[in-house]
C-alpha positions in Angstrom: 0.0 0.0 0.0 0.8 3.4 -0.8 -1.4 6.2 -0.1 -1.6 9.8 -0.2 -3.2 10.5 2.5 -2.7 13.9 4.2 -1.3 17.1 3.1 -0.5 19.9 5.0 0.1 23.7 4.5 2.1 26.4 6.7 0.7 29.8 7.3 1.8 32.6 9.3 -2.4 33.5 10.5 -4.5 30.2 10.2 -7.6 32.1 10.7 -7.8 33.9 6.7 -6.7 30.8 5.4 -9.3 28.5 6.9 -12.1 31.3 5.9 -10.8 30.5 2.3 -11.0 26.6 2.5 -14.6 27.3 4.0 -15.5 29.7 1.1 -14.1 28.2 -2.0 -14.2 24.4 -1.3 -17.0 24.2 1.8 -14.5 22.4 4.1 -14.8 22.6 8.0 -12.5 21.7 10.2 -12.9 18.3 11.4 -10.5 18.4 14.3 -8.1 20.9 16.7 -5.9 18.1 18.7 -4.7 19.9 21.6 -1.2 18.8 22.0 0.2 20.1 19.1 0.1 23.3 21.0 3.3 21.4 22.9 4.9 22.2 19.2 4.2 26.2 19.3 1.1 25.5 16.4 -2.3 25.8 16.3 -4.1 24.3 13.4 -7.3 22.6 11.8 -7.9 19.3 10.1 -10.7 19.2 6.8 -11.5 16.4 5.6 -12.0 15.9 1.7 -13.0 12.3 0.7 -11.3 9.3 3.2 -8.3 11.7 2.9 -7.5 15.1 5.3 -5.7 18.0 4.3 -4.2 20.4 7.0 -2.8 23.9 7.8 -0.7 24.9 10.6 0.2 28.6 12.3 3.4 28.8 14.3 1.5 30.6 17.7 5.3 31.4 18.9 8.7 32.1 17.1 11.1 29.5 17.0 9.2 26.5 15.7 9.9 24.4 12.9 7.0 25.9 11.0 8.2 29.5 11.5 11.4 29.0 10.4 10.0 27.2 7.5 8.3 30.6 6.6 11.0 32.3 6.9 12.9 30.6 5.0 10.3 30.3 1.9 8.9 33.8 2.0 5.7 33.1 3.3 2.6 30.7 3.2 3.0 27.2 1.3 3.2 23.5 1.3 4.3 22.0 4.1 4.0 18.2 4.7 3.8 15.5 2.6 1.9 12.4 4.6 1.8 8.8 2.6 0.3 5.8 3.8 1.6 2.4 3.7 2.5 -0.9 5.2 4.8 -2.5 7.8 5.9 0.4 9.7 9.2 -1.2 11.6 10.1 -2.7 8.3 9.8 0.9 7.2 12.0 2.1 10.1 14.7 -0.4 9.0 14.9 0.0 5.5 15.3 4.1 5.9 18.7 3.4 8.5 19.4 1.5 5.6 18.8 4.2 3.2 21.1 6.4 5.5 17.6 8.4 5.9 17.1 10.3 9.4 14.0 10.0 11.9 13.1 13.4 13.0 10.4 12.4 14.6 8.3 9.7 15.7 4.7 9.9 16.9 2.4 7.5 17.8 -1.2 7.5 19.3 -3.6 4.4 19.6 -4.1 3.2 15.9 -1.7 5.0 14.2 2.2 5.3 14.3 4.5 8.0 11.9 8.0 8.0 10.9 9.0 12.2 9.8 11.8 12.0 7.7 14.9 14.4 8.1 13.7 16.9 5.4 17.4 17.0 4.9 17.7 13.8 3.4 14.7 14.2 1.4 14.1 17.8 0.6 10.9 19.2 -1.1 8.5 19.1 1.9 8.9 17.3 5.5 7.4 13.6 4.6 6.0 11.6 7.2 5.4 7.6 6.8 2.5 6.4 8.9 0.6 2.9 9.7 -2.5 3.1 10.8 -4.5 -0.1 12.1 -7.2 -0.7 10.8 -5.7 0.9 7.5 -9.3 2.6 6.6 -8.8 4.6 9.8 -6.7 8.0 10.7 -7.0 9.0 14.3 -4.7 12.0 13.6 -7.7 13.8 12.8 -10.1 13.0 15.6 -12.8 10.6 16.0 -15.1 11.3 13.5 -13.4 13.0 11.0 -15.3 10.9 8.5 -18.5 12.8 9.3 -16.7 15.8 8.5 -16.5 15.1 4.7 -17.2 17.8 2.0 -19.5 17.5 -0.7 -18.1 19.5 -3.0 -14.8 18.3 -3.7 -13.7 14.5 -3.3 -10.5 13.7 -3.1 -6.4 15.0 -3.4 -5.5 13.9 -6.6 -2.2 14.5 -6.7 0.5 16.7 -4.9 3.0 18.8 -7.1 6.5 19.7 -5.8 8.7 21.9 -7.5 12.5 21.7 -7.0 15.7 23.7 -8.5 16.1 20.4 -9.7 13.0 17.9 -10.0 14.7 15.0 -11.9 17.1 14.5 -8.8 14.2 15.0 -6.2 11.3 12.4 -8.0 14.8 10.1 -8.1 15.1 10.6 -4.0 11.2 10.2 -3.4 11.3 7.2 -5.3 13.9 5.8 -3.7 12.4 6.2 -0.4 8.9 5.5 -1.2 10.2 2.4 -3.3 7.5 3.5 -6.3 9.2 4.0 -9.6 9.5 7.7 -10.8 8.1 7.9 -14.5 8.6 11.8 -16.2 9.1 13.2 -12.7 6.2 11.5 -11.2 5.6 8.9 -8.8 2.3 6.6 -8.7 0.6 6.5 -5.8 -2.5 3.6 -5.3 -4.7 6.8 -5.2 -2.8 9.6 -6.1 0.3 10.9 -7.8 3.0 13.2 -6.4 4.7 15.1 -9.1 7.8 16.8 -9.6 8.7 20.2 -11.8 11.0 22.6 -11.8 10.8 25.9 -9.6 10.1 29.3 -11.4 8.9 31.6 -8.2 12.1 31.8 -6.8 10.7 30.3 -3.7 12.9 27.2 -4.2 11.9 23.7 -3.1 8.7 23.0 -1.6 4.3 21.5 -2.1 3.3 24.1 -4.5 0.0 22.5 -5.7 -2.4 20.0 -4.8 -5.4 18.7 -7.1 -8.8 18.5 -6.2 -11.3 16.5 -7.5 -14.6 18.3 -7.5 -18.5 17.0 -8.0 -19.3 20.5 -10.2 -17.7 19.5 -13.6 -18.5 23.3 -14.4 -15.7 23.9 -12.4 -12.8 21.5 -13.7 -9.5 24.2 -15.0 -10.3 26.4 -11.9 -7.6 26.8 -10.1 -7.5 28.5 -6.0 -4.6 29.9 -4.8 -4.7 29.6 -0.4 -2.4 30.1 2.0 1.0 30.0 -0.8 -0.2 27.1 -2.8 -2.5 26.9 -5.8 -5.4 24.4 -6.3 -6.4 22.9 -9.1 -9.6 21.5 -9.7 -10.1 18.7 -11.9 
């Protein structure tokens, strides 16, 4: 298994962003866990289809997140979360890959690996389990309920890099998923790969939504520094 299963922007006030997710796509929030506040963040979870997308607000300086919008100029894509199987397994084969653990977390049905974004680059990937796989307490528990009718699912997650050829190379490797023309087959989703232009430099730049009003395929949303396509 290999899933794309949770994206997540940064933003430096989660309030206007949220407002826009509301108004253009009619998310609401599914879930506010309250220990991420142990990270500096506040944040909301919206669910679109059996997958969740986030955004995050550093609520002090000094964070991860802040530093990350520093360091981009702004708003943008944050997190890349996949889905998949055998978790220690997992765990092994990135010491193998010479591939860093940033992070673990773990909470009743669902463990997750963040990779050193270092040794990946492009966004902070995370590698989670969850048991039973058709579940995601991350998001709270009944994030299901929470699902939008107007758009369906993520359809794919664009990352531009200085240099994408190298980075869809990397992401394969890691993800053990073939990179064809600078983009890598999920089982429900692709994550692609082009080359930077903004001068923003690596990082989630675009996600695609699948929508239920055809009359609105080729629109595309631009919230909280990345743009939406719908499709």
């Amino acid at each position: 298994m290999l899933r794309l299963r949770q994206l997540v922007l940064v933003a430096s006030e989660l309030r206007p962003v949220e407002q826009q997710l509301v108004d253009d796509f009619g998310l609401e929030v599914c879930y506010r866990d309250p220990g991420i506040g142990n990270f500096g963040l506040r944040h909301g979870l919206y669910t679109i289809g059996d997958q969740l997308l986030e955004v995050v607000s550093p609520k002090q300086d000094n964070t991860t997140a802040a530093r990350y919008l520093d360091r981009r100029g702004g708003d943008g894509g944050y997190m890349v979360i996949v889905q998949l199987d055998g978790f220690d397994a997992q765990r092994e084969r990135m010491a193998d890959l010479g591939i860093r653990i940033a992070f673990e977390a773990s909470t009743p049905g669902i463990r997750g690996l963040h990779l050193h974004p270092a040794d990946v680059g492009g966004a902070i990937l995370s590698l989670d389990e969850a048991d039973p796989p058709e579940s995601w307490p991350w998001a709270g528990p009944d994030w299901a309920y929470h699902s939008s009718a107007a758009v369906t699912a993520m359809t794919a997650a664009e990352i531009q890099a200085d240099d994408p050829d190298v980075l869809a190379a990397r992401w394969a490797t890691i993800l053990d998923r073939p990179a064809v023309d600078c983009t890598i087959a999920c089982d429900d989703a692709v994550i692609r790969f082009v080359e930077a232009t903004d001068g923003r430099g690596d990082g989630l730049a675009a996600i695609d939504l699948a929508v239920t009003d055809r009359d609105r395929v080729g629109e595309t949303r631009a919230i909280g520094g990345v743009r939406f396509n719908l499709v």
